[in-house]
N, C-alpha and C positions, 0 to 999 in steps of 0.2 A: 271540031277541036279548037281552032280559031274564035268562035263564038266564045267555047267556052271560058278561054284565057283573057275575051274580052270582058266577061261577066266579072271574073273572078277580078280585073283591077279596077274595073268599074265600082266594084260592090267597096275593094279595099279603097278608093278614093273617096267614097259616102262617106266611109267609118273615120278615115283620117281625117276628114273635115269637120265631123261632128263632135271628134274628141278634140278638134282646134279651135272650138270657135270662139268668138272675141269676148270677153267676159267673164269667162269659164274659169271657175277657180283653178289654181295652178294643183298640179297631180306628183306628188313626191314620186322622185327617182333616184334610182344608183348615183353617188359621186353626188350627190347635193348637199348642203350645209345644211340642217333641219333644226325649226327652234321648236323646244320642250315649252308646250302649252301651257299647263300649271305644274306646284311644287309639287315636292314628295313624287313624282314619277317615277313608278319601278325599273331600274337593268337587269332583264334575269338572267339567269344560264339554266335551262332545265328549269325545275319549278322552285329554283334558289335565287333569294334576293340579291344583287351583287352590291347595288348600292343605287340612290335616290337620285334623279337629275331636278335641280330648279327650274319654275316659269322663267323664261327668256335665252335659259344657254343654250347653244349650241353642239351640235354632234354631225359627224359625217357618216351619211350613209352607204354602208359597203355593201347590203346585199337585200333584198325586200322577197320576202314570200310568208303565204300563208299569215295577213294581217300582218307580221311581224318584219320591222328590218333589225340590221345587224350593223350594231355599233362598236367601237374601241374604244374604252374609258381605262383612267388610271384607276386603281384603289390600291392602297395600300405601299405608292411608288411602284406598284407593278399591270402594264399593259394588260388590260384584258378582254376579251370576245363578252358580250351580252345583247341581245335584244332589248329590243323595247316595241309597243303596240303603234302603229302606224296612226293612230286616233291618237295618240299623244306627241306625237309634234307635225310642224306644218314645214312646209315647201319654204324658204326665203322669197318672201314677198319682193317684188321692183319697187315699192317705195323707199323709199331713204330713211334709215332710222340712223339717229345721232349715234356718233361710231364713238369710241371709249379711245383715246390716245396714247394712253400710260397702260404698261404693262405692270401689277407688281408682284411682290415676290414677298416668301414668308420673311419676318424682320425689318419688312418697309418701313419707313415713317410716313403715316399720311397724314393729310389735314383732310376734318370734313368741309366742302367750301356752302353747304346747306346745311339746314336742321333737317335728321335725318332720324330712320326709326332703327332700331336696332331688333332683328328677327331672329326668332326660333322657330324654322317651316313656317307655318301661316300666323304663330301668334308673335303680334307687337312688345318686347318686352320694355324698349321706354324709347325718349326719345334722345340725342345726344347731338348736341348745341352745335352751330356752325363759327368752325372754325377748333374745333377741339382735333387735341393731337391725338393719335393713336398708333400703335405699335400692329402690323398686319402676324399674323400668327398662322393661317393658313387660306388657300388662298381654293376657289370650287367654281372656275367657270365666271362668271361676272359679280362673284358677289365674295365679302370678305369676309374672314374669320377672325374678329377682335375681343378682346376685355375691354368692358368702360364701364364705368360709373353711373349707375341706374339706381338711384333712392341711395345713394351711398354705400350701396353694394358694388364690389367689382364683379362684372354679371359678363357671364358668356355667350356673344350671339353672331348674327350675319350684318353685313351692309352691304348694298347694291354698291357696284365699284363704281357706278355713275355718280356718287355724292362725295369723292374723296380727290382728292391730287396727293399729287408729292409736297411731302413738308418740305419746307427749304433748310438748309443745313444749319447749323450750330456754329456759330462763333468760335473758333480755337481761342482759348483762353490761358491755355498750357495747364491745364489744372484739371486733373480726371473727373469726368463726366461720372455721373449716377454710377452706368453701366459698368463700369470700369472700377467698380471698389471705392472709389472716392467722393466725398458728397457732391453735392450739385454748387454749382460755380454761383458765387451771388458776385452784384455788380450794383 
C-alpha cells in the first residue's frame, strides 16, 4: 500500500517536472489575459458568430475545455458569454511589450503622432499623415474606429491606438466652434 502512494507521487513528480521545464512555451490557463493571434478571429455561441476579435487584444479567460475557452466580450453595449479556439490566442508572454497610456473613449480628439495606415481587417485602405486630427467614433480593444481623408474621400476604417495621443485642447475664443453651429474661429 505504501509503495504504492510512493509510486503514484513519484510518477506525479516526473509529470510535474516535465510540464515545468525551463523553455517550454507557456500553457494558457483560467484567469489569464490571452492575446488574439490574428484578425477576424471568430466569438461563437453554439455554431453563431458573436462577433470578430483583432491580432493583439486582449481577452480574459473564464473557463478552457474541449479546445475551446470561454470569453466575455461586449457587442452591441451588451456583456456576452462566447468562445473562442485556444489556437487563436496565446498565454501573455514575460517580455515587456510597450503598454498604451491613454485610454480613449467614442468623440475623442486624437492626434496621430506617426504616419499611420488606416485598416479594414487585413486590407490597407490608405495612409494618414502624422500629426493629423481625428475625431474617435468607436473604440474595439486597441484599435480605433475613425473617418479620414483617403484620396479625398472621407473613408471608414481602423487605427492601432498605438499611433494616436490626445489632441491638446482648443483655444476658447468665445466664438462657437464648428461643432456647436457656428463656423470655425479664424485668427
Amino acid at each position: 500500500m505504501i509503495v504504492n502512494i510512493a509510486r503514484r507521487m513519484l510518477l506525479c513528480l516526473v509529470l510535474l517536472a516535465a510540464s515545468t521545464e525551463v523553455g517550454a512555451a507557456p500553457q494558457l490557463k483560467v484567469g489569464d489575459l490571452a492575446t488574439v493571434k490574428a484578425d477576424k478571429t471568430p466569438v461563437r455561441q453554439g455554431k453563431a458568430t458573436l462577433a470578430y476579435l483583432n491580432k493583439g487584444q486582449r481577452v480574459k479567460i473564464y473557463h478552457i475545455q474541449g479546445g475551446f475557452a470561454r470569453v466575455y466580450i461586449k457587442v452591441k453595449g451588451k456583456v456576452v458569454e462566447g468562445h473562442v479556439s485556444v489556437t487563436d490566442v496565446e498565454p501573455r508572454t514575460r517580455k515587456e511589450v510597450e503598454a498604451v497610456a491613454a485610454i480613449y473613449a467614442e468623440d475623442d480628439e486624437v492626434i496621430t503622432t506617426r504616419q499611420s495606415k488606416l485598416m479594414l481587417g487585413k486590407e490597407v485602405l490608405g495612409k494618414i499623415e502624422k500629426e493629423t486630427r481625428l475625431t474617435v467614433k468607436k473604440v474595439n480593444g486597441d484599435w480605433l474606429g475613425v473617418y479620414a481623408a483617403i484620396e479625398g474621400k472621407r473613408t471608414w476604417g481602423w487605427l492601432p491606438v498605438g499611433d494616436v495621443t490626445y489632441a491638446p485642447a482648443q483655444p476658447y475664443t468665445g466664438e462657437k466652434s464648428e461643432g456647436e453651429g457656428g463656423g470655425a474661429s479664424k485668427k
